[in-house]
PDB file of N, H, CA, C and O in Angstrom:
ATOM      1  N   UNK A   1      82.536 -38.645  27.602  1.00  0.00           N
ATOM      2  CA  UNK A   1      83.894 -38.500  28.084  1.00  0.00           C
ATOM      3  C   UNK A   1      84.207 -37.025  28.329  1.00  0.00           C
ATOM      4  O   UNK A   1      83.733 -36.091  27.682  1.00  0.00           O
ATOM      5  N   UNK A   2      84.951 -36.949  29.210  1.00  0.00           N
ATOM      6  H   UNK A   2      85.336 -37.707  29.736  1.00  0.00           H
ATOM      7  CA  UNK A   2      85.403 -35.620  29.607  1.00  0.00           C
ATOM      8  C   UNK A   2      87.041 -34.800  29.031  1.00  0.00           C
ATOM      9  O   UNK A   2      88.011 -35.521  29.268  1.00  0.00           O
ATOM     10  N   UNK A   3      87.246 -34.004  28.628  1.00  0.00           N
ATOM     11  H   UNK A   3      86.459 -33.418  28.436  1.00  0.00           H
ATOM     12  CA  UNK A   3      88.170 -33.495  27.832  1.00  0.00           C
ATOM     13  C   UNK A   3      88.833 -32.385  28.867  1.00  0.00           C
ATOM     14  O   UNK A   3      88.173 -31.502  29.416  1.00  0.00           O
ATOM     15  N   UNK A   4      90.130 -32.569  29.020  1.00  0.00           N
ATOM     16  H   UNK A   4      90.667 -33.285  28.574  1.00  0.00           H
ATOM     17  CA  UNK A   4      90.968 -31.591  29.718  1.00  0.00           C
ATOM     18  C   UNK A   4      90.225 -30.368  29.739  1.00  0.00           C
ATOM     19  O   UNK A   4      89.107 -30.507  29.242  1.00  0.00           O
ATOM     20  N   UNK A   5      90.501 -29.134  30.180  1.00  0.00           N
ATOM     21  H   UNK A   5      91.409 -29.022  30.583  1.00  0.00           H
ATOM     22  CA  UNK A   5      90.489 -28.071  29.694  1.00  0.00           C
ATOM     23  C   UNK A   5      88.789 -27.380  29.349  1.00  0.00           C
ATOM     24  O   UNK A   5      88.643 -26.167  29.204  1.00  0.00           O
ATOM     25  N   UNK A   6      87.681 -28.300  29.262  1.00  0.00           N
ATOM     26  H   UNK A   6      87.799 -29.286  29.380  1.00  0.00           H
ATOM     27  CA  UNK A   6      86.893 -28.126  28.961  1.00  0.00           C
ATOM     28  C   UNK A   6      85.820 -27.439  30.372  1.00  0.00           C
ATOM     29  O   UNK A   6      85.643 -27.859  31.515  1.00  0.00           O
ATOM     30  N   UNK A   7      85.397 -26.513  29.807  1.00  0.00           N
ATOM     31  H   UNK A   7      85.540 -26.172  28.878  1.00  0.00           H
ATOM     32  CA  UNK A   7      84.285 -25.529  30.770  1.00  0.00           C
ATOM     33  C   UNK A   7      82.405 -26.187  30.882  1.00  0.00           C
ATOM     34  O   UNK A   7      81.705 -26.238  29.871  1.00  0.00           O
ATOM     35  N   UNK A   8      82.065 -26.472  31.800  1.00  0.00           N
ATOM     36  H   UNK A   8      82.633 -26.431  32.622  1.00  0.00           H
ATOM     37  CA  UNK A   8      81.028 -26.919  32.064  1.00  0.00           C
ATOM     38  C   UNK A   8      79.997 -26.155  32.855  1.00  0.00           C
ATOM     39  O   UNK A   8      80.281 -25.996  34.042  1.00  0.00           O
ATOM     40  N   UNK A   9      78.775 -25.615  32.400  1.00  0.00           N
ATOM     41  H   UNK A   9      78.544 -25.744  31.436  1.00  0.00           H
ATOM     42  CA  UNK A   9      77.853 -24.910  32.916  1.00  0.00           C
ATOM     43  C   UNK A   9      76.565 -25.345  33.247  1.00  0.00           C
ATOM     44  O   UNK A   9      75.894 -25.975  32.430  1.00  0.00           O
ATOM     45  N   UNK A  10      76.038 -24.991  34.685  1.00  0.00           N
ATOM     46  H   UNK A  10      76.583 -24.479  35.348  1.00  0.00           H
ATOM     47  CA  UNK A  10      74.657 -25.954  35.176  1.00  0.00           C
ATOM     48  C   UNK A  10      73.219 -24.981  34.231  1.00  0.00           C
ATOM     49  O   UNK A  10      72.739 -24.101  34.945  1.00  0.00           O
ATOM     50  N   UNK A  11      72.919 -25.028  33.568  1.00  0.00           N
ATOM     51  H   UNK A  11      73.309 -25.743  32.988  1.00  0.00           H
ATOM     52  CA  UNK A  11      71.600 -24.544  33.542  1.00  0.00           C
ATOM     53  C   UNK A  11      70.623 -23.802  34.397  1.00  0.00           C
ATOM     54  O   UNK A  11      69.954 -22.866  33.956  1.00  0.00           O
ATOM     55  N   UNK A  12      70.554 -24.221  35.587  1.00  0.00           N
ATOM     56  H   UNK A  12      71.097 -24.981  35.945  1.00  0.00           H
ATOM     57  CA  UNK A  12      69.561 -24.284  36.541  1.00  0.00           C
ATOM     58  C   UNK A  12      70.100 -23.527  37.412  1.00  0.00           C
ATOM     59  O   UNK A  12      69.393 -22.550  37.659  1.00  0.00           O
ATOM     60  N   UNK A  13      71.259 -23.577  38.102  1.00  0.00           N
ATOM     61  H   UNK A  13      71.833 -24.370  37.902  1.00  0.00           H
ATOM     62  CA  UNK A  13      71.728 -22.559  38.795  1.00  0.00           C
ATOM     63  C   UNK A  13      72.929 -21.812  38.282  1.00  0.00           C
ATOM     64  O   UNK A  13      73.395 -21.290  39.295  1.00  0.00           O
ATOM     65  N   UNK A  14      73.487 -21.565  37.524  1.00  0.00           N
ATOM     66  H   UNK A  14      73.109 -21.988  36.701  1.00  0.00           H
ATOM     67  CA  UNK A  14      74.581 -21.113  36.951  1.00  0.00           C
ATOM     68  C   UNK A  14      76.217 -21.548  37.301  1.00  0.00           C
ATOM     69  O   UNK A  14      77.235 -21.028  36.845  1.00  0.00           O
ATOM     70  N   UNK A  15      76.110 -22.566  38.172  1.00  0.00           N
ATOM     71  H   UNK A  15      75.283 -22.989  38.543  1.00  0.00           H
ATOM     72  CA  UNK A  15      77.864 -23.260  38.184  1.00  0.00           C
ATOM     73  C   UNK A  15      78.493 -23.336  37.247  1.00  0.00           C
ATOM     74  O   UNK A  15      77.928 -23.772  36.243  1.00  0.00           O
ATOM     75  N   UNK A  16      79.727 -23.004  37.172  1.00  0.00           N
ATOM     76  H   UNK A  16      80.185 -22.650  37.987  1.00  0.00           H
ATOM     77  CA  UNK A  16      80.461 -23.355  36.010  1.00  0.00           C
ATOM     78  C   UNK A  16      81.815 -24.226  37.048  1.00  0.00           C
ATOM     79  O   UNK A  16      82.295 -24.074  38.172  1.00  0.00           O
ATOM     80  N   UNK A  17      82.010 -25.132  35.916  1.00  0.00           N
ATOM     81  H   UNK A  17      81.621 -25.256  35.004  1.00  0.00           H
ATOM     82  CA  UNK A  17      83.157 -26.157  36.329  1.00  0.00           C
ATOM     83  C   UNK A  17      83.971 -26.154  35.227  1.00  0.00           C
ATOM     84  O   UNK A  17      83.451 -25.826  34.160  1.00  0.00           O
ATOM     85  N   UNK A  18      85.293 -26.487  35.250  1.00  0.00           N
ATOM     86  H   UNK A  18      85.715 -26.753  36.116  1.00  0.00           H
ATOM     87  CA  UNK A  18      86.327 -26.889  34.210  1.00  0.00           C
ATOM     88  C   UNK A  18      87.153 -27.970  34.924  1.00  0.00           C
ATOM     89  O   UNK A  18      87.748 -28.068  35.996  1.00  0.00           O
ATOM     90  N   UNK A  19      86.887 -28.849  33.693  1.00  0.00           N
ATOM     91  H   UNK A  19      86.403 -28.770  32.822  1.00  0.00           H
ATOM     92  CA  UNK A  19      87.707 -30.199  33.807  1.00  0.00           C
ATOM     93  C   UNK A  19      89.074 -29.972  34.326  1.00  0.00           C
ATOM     94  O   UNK A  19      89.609 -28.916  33.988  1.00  0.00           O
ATOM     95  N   UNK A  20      89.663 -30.701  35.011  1.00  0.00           N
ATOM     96  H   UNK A  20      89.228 -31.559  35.285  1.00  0.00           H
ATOM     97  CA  UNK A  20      91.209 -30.470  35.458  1.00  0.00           C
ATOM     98  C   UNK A  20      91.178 -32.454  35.325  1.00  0.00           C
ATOM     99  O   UNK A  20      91.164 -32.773  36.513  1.00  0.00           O
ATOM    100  N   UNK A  21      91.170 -33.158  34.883  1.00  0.00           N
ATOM    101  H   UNK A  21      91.181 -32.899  33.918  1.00  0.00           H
ATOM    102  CA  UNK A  21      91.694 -34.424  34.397  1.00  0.00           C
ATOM    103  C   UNK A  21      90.852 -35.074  33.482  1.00  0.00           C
ATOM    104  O   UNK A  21      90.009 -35.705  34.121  1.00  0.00           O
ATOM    105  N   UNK A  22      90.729 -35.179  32.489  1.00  0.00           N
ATOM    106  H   UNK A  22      91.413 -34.666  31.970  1.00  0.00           H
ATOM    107  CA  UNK A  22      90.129 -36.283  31.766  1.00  0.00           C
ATOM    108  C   UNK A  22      89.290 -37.639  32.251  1.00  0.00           C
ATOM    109  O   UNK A  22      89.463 -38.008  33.413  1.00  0.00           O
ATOM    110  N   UNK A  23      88.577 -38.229  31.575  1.00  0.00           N
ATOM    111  H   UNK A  23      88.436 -37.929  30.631  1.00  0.00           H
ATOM    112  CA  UNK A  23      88.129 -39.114  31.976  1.00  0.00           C
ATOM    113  C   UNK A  23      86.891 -39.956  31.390  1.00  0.00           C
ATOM    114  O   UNK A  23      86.679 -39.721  30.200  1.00  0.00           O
ATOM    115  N   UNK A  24      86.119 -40.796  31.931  1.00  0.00           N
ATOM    116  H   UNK A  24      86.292 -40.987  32.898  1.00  0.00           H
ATOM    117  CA  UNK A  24      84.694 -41.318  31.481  1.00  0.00           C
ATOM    118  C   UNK A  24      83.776 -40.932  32.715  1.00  0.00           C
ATOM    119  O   UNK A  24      84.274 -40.960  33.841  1.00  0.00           O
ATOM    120  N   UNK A  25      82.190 -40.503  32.500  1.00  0.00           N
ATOM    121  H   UNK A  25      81.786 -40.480  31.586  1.00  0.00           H
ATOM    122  CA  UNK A  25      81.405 -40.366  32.930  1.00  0.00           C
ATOM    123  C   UNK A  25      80.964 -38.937  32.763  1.00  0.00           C
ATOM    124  O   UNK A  25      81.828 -38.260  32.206  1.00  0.00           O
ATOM    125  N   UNK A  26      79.992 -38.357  33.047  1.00  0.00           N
ATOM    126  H   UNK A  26      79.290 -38.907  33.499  1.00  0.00           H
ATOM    127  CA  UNK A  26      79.801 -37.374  32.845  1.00  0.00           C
ATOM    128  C   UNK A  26      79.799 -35.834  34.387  1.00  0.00           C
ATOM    129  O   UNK A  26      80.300 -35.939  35.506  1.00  0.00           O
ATOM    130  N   UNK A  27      79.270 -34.965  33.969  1.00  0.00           N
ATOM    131  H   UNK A  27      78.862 -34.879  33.060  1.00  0.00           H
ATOM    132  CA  UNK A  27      79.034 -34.174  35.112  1.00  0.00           C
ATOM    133  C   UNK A  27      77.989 -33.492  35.462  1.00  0.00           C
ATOM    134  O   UNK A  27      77.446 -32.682  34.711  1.00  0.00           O
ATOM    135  N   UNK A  28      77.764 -33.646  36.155  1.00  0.00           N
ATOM    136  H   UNK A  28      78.205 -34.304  36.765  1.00  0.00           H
ATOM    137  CA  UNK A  28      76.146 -33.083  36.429  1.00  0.00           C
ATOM    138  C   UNK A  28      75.911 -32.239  37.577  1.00  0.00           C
ATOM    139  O   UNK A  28      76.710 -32.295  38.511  1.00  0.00           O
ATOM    140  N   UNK A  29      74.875 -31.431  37.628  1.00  0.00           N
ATOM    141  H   UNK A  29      74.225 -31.386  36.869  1.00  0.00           H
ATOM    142  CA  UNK A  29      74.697 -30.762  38.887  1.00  0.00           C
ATOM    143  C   UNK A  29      72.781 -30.267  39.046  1.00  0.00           C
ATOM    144  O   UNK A  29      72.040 -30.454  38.081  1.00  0.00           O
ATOM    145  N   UNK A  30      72.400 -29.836  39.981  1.00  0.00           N
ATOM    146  H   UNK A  30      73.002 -29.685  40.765  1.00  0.00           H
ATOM    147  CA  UNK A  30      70.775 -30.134  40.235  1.00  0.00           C
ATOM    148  C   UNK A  30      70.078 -31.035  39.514  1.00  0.00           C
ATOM    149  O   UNK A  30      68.940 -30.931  39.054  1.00  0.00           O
ATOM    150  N   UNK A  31      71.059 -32.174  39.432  1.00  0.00           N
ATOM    151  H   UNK A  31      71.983 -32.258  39.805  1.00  0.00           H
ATOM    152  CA  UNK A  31      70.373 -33.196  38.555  1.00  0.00           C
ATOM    153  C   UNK A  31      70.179 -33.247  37.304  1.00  0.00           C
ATOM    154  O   UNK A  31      69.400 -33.885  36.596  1.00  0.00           O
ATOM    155  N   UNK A  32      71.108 -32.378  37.081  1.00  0.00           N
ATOM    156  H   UNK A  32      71.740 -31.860  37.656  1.00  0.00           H
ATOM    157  CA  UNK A  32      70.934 -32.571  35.302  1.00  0.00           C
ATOM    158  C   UNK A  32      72.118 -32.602  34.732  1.00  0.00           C
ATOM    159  O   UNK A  32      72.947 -32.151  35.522  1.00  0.00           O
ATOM    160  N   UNK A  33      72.654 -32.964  33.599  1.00  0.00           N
ATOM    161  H   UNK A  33      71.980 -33.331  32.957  1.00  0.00           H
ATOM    162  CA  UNK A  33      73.649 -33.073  32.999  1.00  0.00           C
ATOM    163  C   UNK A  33      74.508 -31.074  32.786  1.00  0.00           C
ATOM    164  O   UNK A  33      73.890 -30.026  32.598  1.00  0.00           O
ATOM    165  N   UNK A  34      75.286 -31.178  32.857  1.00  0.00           N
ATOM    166  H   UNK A  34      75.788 -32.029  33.010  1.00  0.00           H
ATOM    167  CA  UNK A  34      75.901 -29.996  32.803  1.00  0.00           C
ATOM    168  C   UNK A  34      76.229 -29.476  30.891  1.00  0.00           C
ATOM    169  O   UNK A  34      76.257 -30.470  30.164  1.00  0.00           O
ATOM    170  N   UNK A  35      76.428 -28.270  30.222  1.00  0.00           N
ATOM    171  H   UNK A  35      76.405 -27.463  30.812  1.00  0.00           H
ATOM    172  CA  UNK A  35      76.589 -28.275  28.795  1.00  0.00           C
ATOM    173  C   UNK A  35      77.665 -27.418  29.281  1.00  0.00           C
ATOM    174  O   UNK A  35      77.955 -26.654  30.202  1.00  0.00           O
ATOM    175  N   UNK A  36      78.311 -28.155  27.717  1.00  0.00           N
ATOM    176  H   UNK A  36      78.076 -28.775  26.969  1.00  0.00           H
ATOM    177  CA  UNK A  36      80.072 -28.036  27.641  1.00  0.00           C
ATOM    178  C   UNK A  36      79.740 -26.271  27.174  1.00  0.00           C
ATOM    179  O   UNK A  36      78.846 -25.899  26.414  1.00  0.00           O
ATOM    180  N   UNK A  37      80.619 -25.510  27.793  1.00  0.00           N
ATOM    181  H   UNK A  37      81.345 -25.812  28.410  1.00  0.00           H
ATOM    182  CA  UNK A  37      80.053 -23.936  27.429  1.00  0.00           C
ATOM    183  C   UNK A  37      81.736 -23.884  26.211  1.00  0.00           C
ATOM    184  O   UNK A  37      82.904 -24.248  26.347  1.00  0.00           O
ATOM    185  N   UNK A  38      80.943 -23.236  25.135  1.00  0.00           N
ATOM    186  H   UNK A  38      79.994 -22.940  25.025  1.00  0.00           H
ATOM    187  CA  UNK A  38      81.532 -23.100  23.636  1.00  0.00           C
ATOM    188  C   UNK A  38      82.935 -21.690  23.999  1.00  0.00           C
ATOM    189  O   UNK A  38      82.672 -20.663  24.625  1.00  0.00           O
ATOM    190  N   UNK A  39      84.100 -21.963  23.525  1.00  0.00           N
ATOM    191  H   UNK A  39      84.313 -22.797  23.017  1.00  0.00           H
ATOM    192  CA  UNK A  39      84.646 -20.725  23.952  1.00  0.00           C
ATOM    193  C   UNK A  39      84.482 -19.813  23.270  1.00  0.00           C
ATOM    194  O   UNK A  39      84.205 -19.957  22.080  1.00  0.00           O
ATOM    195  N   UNK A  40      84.646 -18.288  24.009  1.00  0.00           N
ATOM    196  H   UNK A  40      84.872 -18.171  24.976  1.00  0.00           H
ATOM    197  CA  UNK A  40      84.309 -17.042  24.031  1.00  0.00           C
ATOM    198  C   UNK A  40      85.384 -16.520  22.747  1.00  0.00           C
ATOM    199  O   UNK A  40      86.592 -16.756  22.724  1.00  0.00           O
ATOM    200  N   UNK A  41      84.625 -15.770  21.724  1.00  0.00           N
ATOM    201  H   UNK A  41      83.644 -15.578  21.742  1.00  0.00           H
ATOM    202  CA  UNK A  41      85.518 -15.185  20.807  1.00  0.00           C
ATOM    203  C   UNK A  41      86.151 -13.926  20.832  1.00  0.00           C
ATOM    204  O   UNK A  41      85.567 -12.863  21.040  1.00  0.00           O
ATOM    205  N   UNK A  42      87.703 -14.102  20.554  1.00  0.00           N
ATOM    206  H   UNK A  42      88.178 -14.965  20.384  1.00  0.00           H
ATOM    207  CA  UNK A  42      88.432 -12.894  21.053  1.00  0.00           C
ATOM    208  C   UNK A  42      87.795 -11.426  20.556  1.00  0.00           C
ATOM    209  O   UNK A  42      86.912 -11.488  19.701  1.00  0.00           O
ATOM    210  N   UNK A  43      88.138 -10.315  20.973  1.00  0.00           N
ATOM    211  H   UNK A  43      88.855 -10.265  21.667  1.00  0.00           H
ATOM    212  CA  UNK A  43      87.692  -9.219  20.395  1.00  0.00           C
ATOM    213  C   UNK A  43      88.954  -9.038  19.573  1.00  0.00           C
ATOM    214  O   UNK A  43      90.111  -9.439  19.707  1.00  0.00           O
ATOM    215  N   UNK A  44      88.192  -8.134  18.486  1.00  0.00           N
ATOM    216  H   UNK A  44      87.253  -7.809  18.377  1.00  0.00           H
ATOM    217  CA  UNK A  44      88.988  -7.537  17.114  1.00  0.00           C
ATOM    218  C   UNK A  44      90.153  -6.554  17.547  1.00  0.00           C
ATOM    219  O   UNK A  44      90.221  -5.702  18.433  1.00  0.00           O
ATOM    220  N   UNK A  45      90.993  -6.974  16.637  1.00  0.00           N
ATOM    221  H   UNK A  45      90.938  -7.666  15.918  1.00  0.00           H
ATOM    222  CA  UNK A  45      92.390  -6.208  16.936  1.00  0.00           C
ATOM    223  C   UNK A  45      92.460  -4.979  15.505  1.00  0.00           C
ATOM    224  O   UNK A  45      93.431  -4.426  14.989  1.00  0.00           O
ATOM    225  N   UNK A  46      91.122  -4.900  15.231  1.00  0.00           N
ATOM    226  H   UNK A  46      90.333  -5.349  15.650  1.00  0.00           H
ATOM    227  CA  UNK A  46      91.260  -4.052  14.260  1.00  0.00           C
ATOM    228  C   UNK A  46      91.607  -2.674  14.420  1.00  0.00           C
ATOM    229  O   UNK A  46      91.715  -1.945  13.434  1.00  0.00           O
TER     230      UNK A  46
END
């Protein structure tokens, strides 16, 4: 299932996609399943 908001990256050629509706099925691109890319951690406000 697909989750709002969520960032999707091809492996193989570097696409990145983000979900804009929810849903069932997955996403894929050069034939392969796409991985949900983890979000980026803020830098320190130290």
């Amino acid at each position: 299932m697909n989750q709002l908001g969520k960032r999707f990256r091809c492996e193989v050629c570097g696409t990145e996609v983000l979900c804009t509706k929810g849903g069932e099925g997955t996403v894929s691109c050069c034939g392969k399943e796409m991985q949900v890319q983890e979000p980026r951690p803020l830098p320190s406000s130290d």
